[in-house]
Each structure stands twice: as structure tokens, then as C-alpha cells.
Chimera marker file (.cmm) of the C-alpha trace (Angstrom):
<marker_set name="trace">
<marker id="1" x="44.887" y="-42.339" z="-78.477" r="1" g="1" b="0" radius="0.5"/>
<marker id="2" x="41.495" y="-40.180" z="-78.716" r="1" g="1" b="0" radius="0.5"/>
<marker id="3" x="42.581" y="-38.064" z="-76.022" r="1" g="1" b="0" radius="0.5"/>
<marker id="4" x="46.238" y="-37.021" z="-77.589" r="1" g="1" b="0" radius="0.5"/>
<marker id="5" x="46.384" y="-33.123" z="-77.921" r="1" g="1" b="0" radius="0.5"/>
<marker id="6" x="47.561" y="-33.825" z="-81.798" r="1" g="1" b="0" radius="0.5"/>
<marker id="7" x="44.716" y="-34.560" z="-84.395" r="1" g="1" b="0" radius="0.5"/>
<marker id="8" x="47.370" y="-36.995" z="-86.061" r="1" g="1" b="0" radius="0.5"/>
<marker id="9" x="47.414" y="-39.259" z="-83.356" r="1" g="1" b="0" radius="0.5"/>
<marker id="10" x="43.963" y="-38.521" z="-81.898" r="1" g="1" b="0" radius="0.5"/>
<marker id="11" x="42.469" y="-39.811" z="-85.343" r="1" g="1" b="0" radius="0.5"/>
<marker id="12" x="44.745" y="-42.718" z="-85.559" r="1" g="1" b="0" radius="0.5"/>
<marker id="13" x="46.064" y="-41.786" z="-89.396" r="1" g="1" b="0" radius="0.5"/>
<marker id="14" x="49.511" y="-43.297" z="-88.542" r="1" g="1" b="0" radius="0.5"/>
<marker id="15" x="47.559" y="-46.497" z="-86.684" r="1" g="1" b="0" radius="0.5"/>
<marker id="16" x="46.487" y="-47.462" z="-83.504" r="1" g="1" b="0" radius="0.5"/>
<marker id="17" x="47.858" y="-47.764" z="-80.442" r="1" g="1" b="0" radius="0.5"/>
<marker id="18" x="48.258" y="-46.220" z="-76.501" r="1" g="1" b="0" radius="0.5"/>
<marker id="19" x="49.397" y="-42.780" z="-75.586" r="1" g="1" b="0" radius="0.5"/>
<marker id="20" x="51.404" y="-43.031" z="-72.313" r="1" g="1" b="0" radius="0.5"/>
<marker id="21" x="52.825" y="-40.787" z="-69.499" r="1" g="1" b="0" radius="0.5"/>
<marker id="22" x="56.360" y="-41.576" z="-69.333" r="1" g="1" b="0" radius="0.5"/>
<marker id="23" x="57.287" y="-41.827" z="-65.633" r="1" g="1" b="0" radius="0.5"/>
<marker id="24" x="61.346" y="-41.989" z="-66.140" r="1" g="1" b="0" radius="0.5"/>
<marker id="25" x="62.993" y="-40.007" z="-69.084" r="1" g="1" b="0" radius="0.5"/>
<marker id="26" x="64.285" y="-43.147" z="-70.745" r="1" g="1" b="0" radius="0.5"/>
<marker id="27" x="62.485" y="-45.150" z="-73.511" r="1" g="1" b="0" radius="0.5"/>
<marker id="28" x="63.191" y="-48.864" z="-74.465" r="1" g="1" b="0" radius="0.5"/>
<marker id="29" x="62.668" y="-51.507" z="-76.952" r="1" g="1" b="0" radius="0.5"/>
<marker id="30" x="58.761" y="-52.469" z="-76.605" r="1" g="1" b="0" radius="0.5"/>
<marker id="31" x="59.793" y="-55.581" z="-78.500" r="1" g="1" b="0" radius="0.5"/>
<marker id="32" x="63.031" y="-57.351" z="-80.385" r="1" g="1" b="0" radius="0.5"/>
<marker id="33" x="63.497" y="-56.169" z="-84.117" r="1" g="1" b="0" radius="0.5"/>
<marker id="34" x="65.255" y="-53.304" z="-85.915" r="1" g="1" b="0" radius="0.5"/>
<marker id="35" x="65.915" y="-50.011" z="-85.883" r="1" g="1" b="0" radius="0.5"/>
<marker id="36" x="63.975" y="-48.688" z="-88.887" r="1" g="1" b="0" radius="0.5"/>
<marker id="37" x="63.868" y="-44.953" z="-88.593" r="1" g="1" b="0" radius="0.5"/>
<marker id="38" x="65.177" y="-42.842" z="-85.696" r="1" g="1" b="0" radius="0.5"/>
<marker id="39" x="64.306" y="-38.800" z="-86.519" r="1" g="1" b="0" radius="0.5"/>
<marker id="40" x="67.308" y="-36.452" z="-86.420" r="1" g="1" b="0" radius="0.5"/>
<marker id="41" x="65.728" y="-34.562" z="-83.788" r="1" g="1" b="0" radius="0.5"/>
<marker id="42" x="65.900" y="-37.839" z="-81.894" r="1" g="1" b="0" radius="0.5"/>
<marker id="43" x="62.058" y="-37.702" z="-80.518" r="1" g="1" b="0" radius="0.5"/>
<marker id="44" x="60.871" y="-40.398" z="-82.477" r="1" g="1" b="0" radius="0.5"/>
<marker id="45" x="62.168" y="-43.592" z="-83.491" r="1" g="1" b="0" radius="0.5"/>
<marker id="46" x="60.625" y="-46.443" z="-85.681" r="1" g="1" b="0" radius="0.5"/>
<marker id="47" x="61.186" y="-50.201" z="-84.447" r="1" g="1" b="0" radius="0.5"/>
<marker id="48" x="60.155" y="-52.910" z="-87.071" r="1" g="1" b="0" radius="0.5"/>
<marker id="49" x="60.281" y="-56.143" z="-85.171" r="1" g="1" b="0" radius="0.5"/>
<marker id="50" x="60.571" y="-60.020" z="-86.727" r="1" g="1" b="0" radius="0.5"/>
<marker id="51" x="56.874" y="-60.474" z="-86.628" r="1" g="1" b="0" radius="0.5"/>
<marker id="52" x="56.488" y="-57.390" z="-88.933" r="1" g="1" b="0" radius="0.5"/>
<marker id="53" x="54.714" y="-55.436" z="-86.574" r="1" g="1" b="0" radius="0.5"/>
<marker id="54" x="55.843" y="-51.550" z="-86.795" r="1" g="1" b="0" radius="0.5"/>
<marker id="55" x="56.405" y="-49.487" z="-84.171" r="1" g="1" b="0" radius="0.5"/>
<marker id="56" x="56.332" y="-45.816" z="-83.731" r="1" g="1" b="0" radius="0.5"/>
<marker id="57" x="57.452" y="-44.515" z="-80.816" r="1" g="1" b="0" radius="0.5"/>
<marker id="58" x="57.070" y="-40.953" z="-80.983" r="1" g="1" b="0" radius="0.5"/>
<marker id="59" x="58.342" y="-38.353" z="-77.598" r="1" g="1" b="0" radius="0.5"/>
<marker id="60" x="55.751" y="-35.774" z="-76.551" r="1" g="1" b="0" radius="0.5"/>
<marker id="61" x="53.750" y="-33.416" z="-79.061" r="1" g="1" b="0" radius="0.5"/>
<marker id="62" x="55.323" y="-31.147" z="-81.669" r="1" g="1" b="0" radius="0.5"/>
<marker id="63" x="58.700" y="-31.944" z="-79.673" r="1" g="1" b="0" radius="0.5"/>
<marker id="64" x="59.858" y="-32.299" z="-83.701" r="1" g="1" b="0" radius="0.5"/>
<marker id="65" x="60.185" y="-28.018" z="-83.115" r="1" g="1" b="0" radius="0.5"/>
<marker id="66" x="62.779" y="-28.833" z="-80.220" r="1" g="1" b="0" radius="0.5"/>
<marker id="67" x="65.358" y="-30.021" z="-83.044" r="1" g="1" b="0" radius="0.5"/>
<marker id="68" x="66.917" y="-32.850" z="-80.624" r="1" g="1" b="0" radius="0.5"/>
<marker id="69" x="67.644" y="-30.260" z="-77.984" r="1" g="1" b="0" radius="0.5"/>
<marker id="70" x="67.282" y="-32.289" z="-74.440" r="1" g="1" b="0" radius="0.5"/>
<marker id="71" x="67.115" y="-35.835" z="-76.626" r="1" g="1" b="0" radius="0.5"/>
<marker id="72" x="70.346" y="-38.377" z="-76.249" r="1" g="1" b="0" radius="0.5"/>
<marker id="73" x="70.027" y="-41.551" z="-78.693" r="1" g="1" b="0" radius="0.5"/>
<marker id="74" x="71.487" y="-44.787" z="-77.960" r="1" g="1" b="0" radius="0.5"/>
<marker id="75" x="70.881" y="-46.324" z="-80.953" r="1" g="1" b="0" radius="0.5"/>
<marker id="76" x="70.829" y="-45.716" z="-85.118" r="1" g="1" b="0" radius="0.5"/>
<marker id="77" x="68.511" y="-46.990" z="-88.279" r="1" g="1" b="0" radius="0.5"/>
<marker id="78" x="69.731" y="-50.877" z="-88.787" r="1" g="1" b="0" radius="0.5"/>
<marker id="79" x="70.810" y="-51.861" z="-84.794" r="1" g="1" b="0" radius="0.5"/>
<marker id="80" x="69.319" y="-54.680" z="-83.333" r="1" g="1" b="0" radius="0.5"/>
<marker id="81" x="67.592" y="-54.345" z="-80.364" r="1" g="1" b="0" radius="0.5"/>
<marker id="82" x="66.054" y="-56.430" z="-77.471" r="1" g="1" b="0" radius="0.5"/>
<marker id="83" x="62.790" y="-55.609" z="-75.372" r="1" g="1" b="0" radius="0.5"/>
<marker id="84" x="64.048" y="-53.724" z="-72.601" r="1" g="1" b="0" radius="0.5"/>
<marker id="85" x="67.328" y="-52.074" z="-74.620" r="1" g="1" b="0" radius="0.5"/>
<marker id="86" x="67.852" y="-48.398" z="-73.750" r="1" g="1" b="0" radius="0.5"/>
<marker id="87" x="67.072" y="-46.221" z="-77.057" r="1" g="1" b="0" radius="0.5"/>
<marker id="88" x="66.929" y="-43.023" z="-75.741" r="1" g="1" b="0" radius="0.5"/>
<marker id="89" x="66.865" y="-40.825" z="-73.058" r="1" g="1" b="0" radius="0.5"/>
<marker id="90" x="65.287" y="-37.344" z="-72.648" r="1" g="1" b="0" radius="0.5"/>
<marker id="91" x="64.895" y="-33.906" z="-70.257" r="1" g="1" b="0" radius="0.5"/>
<marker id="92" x="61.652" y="-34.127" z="-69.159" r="1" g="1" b="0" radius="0.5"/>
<marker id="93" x="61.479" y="-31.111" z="-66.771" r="1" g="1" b="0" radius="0.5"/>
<marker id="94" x="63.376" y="-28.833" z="-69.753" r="1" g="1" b="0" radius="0.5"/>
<marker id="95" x="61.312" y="-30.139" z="-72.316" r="1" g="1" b="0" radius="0.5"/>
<marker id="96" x="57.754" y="-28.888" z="-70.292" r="1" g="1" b="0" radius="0.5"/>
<marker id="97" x="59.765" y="-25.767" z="-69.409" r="1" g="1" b="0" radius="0.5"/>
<marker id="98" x="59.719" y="-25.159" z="-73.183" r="1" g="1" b="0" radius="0.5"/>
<marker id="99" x="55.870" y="-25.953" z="-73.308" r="1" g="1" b="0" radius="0.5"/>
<marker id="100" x="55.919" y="-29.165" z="-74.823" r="1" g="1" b="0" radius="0.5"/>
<marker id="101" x="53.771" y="-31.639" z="-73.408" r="1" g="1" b="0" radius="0.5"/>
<marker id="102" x="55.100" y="-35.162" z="-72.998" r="1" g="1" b="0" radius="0.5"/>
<marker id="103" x="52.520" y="-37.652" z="-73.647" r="1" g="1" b="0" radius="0.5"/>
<marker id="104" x="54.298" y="-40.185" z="-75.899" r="1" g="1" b="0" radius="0.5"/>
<marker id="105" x="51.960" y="-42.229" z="-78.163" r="1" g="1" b="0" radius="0.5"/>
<marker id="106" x="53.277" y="-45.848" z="-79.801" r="1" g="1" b="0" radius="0.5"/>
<marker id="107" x="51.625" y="-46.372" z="-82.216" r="1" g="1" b="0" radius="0.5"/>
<marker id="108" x="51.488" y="-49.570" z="-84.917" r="1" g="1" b="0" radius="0.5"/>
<marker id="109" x="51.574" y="-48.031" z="-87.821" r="1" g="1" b="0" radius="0.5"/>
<marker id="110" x="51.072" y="-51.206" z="-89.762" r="1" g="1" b="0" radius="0.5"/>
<marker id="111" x="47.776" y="-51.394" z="-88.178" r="1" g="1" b="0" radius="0.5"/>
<marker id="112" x="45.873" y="-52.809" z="-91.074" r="1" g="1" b="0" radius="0.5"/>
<marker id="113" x="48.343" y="-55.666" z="-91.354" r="1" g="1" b="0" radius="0.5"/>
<marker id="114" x="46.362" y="-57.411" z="-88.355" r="1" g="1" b="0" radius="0.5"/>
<marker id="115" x="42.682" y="-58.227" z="-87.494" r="1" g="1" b="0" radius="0.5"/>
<marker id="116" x="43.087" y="-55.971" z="-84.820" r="1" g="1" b="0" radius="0.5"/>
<marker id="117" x="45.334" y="-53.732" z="-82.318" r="1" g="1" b="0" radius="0.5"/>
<marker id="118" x="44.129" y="-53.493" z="-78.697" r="1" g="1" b="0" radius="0.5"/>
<marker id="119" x="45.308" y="-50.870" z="-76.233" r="1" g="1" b="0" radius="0.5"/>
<marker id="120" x="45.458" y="-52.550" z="-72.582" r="1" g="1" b="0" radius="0.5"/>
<marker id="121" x="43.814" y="-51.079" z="-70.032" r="1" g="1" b="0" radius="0.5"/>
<marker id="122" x="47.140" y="-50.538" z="-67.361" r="1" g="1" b="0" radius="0.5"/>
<marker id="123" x="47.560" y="-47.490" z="-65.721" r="1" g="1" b="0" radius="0.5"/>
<marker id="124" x="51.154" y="-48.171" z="-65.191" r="1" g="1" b="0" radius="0.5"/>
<marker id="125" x="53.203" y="-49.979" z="-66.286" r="1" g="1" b="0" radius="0.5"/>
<marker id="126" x="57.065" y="-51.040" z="-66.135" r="1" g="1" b="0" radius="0.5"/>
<marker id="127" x="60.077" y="-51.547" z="-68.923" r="1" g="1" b="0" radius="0.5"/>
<marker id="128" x="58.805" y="-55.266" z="-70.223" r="1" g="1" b="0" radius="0.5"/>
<marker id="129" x="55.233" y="-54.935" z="-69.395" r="1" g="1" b="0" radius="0.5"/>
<marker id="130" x="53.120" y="-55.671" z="-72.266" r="1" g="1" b="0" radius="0.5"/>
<marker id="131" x="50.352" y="-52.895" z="-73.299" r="1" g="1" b="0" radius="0.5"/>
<marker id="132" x="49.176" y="-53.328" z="-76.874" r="1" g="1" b="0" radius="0.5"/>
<marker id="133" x="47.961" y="-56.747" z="-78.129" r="1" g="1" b="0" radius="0.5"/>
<marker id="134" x="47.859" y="-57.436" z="-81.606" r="1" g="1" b="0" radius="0.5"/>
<marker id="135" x="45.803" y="-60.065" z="-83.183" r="1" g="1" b="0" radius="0.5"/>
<link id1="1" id2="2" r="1" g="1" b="0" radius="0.2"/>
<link id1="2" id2="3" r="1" g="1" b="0" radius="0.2"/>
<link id1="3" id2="4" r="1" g="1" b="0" radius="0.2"/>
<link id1="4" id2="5" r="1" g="1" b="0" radius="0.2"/>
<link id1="5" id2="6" r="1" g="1" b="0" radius="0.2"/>
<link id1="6" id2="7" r="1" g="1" b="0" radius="0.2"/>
<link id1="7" id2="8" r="1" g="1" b="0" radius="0.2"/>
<link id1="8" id2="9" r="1" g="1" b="0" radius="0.2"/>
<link id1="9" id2="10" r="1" g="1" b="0" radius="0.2"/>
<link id1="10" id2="11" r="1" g="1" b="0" radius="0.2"/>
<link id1="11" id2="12" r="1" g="1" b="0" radius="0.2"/>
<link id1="12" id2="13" r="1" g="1" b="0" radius="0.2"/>
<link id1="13" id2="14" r="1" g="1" b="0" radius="0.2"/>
<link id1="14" id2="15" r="1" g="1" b="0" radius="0.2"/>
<link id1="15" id2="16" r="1" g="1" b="0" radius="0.2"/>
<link id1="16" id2="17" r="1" g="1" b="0" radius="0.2"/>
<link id1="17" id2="18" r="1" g="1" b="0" radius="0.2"/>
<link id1="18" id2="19" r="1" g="1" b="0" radius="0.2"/>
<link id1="19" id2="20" r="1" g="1" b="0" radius="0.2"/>
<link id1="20" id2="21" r="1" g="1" b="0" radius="0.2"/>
<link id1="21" id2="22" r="1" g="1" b="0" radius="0.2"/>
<link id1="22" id2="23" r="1" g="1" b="0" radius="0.2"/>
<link id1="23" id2="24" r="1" g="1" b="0" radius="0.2"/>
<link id1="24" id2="25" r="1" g="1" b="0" radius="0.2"/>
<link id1="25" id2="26" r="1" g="1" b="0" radius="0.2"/>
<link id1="26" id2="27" r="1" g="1" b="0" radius="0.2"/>
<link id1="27" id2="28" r="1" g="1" b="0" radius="0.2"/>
<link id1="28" id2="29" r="1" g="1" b="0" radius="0.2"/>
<link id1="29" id2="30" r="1" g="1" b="0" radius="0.2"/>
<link id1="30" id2="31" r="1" g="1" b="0" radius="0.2"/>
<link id1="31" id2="32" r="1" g="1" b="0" radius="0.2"/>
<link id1="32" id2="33" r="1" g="1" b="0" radius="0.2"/>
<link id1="33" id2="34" r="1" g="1" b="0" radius="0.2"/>
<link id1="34" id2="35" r="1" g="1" b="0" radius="0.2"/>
<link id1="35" id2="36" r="1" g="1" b="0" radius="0.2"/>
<link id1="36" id2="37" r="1" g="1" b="0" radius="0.2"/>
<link id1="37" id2="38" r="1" g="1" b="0" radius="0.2"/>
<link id1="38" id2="39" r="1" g="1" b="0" radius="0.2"/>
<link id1="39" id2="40" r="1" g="1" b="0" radius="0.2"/>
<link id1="40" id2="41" r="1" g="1" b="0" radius="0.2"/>
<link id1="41" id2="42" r="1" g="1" b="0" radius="0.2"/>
<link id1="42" id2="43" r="1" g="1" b="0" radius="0.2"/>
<link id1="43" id2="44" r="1" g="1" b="0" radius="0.2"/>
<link id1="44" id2="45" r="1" g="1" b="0" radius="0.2"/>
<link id1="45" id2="46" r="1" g="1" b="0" radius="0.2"/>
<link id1="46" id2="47" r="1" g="1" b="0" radius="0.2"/>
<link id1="47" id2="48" r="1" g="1" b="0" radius="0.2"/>
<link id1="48" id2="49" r="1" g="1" b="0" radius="0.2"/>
<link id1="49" id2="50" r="1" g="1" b="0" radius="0.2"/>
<link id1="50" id2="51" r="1" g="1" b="0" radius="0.2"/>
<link id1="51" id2="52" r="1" g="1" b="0" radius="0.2"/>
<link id1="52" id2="53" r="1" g="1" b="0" radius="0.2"/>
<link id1="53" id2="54" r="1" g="1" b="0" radius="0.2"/>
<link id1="54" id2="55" r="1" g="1" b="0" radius="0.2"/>
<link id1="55" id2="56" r="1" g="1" b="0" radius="0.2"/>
<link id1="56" id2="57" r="1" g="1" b="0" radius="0.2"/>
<link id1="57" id2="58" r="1" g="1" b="0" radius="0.2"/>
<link id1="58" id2="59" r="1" g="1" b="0" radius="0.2"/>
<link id1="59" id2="60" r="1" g="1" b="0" radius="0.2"/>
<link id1="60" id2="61" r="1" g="1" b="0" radius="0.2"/>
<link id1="61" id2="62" r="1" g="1" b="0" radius="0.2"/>
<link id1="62" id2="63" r="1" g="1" b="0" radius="0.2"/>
<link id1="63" id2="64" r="1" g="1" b="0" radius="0.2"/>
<link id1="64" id2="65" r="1" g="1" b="0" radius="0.2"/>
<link id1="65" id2="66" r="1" g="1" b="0" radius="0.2"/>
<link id1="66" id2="67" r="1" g="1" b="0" radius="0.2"/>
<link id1="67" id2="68" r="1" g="1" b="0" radius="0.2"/>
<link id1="68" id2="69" r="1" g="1" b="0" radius="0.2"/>
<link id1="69" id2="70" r="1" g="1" b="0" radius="0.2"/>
<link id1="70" id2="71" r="1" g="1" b="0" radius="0.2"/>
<link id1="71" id2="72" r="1" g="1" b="0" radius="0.2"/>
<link id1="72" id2="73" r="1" g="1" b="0" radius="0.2"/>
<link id1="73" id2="74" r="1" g="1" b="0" radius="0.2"/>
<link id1="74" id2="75" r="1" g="1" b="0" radius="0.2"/>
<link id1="75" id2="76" r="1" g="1" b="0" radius="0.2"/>
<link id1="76" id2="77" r="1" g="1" b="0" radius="0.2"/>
<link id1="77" id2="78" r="1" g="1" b="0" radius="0.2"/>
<link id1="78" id2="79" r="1" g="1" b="0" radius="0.2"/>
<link id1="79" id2="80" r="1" g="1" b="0" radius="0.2"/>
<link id1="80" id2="81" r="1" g="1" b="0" radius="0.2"/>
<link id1="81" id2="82" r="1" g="1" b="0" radius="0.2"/>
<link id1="82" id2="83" r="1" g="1" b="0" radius="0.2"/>
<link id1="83" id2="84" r="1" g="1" b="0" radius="0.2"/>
<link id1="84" id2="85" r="1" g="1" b="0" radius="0.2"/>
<link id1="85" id2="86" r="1" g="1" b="0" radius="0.2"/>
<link id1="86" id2="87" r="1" g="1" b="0" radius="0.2"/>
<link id1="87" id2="88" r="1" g="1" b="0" radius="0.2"/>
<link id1="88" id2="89" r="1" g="1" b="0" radius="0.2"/>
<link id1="89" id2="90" r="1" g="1" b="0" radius="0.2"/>
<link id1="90" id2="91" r="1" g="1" b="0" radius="0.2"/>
<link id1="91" id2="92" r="1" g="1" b="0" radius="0.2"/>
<link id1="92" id2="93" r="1" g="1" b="0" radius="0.2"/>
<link id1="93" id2="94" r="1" g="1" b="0" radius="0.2"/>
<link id1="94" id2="95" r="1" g="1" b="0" radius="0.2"/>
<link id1="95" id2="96" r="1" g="1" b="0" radius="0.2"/>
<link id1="96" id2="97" r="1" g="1" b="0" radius="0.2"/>
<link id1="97" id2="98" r="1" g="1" b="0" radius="0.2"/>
<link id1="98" id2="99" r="1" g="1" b="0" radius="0.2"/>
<link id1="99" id2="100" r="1" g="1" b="0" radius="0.2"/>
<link id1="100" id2="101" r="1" g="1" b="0" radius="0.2"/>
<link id1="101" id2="102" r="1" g="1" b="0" radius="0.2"/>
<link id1="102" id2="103" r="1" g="1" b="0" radius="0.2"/>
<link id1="103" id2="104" r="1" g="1" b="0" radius="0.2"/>
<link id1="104" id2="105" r="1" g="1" b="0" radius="0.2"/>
<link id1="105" id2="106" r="1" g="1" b="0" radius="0.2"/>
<link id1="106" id2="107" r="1" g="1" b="0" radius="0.2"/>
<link id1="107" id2="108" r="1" g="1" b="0" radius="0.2"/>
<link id1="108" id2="109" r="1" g="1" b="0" radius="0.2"/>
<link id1="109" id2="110" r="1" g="1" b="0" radius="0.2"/>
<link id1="110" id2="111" r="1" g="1" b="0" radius="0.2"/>
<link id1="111" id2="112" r="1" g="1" b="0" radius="0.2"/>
<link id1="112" id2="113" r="1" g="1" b="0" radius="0.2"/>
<link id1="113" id2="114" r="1" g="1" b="0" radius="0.2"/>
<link id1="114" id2="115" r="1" g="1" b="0" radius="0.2"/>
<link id1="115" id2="116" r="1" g="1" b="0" radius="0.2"/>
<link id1="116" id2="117" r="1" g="1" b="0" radius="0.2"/>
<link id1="117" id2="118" r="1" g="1" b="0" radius="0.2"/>
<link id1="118" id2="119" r="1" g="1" b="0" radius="0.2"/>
<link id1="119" id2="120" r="1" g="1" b="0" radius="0.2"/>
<link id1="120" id2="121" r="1" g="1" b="0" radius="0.2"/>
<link id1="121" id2="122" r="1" g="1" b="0" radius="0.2"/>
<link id1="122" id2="123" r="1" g="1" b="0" radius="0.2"/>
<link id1="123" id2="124" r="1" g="1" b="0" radius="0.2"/>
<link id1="124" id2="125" r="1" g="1" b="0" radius="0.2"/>
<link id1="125" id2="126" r="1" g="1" b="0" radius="0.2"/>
<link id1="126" id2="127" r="1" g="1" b="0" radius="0.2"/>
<link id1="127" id2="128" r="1" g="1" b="0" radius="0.2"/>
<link id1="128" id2="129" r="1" g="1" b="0" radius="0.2"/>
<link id1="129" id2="130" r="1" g="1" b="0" radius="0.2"/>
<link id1="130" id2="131" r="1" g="1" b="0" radius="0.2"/>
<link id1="131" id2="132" r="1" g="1" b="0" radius="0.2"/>
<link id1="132" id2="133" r="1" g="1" b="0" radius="0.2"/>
<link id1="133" id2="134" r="1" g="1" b="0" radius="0.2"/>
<link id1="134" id2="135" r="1" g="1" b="0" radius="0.2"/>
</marker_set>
């Protein structure tokens, strides 16, 4: 998270977490739970699952200014989801034509809630693949 081109992030205000390079435009469900926020511009979306851990997914930096241009959701506040549902989907290449860059950081932003939240060290991973641990 230290190395996120957004002071926000970077400094871990919202929580902890991992910043990742996503390497198909589609996000999905890190984990089962709810739908607990989902930004009208459709670049970030809040998960809350039943262990109470809270999830921010949020697409790229400053893609807020984008206004849900090249964002399709797939889900809304109050759905259900599964690990591994579809939530949204996203132009990559039109989104960097714009100037936006797309790291994506997840961030637990119920962070003091635990003893601790652990970024894993992967350097890729796959839809199911586990990279935080929370103790």
C-alpha cells in the first residue's frame, strides 16, 4: 500500500491492505458477505462480509473524476455475494488513455477491528486466491 500514487491509500487512513495490478478488467467477490456501498461512479464498491471484516475495493486512482464512464456494475448496496461473483467490469485500455492509472488497492477498512491485517507476498494471483490474512 506504501507505494500507491494516492497519499490516502499510501498512509493507510482508510486501513490496510494490498494494492494490486489487475490483469483482466473484471473484479469479484474477495469473500461471501454484502454489498455495503457501491459508488455511483461504479469504481469502488464496499463488501462487508459475515465475519465483519470490511472491504474496500476501490478501481485505479482518482478514477472517482471518470464519473462511471468505462465502469459496468453487476451488482447494488444489499446483494449477496459469493467469493468469485462478478461485481464489475471495467475499460482498462480507455481508462489509461484518459491518464488514470489502474492500480486497485483493497483495503480493510475495519482494520483496527483485528490484531492484525497482513498483505501476502504473491505476485499474482487468480479469482479465489487468498492475499490478505487477517488475524
Amino acid at each position: 500500500m506504501e507505494k500507491v500514487k494516492d497519499d490516502t491509500f499510501a498512509s493507510k487512513v482508510l486501513g490496510s491492505g494490498i494494492a494490486i495490478l489487475p490483469t483482466e478488467n473484471k473484479i469479484y467477490a474477495p469473500a461471501d458477505g454484502i454489498i455495503t456501498s457501491f459508488h455511483k461512479s461504479k469504481h469502488a464498491i464496499g463488501i462487508t462480509t459475515f465475519d465483519n471484516v470490511e472491504i474496500l475495493i476501490h478501481v485505479g486512482i482518482d478514477t472517482v473524476k471518470l464519473g462511471g464512464q468505462y465502469f459496468i456494475g453487476y451488482v447494488e448496496v444489499g446483494d449477496k455475494v459469493k467469493m468469485g461473483d462478478l461485481l464489475l467490469e471495467f475499460d482498462e485500455e480507455n481508462i489509461k488513455a484518459e491518464g488514470y492509472d489502474i492500480t486497485t488497492p483493497i483495503v480493510i477498512t475495519n482494520t483496527s477491528s483485528f490484531l492484525d491485517v497482513i498483505p501476502l507476498q504473491v505476485t499474482t494471483a487468480r479469482k479465489g486466491d487468498s492475499i490478505i490474512k487477517i488475524l
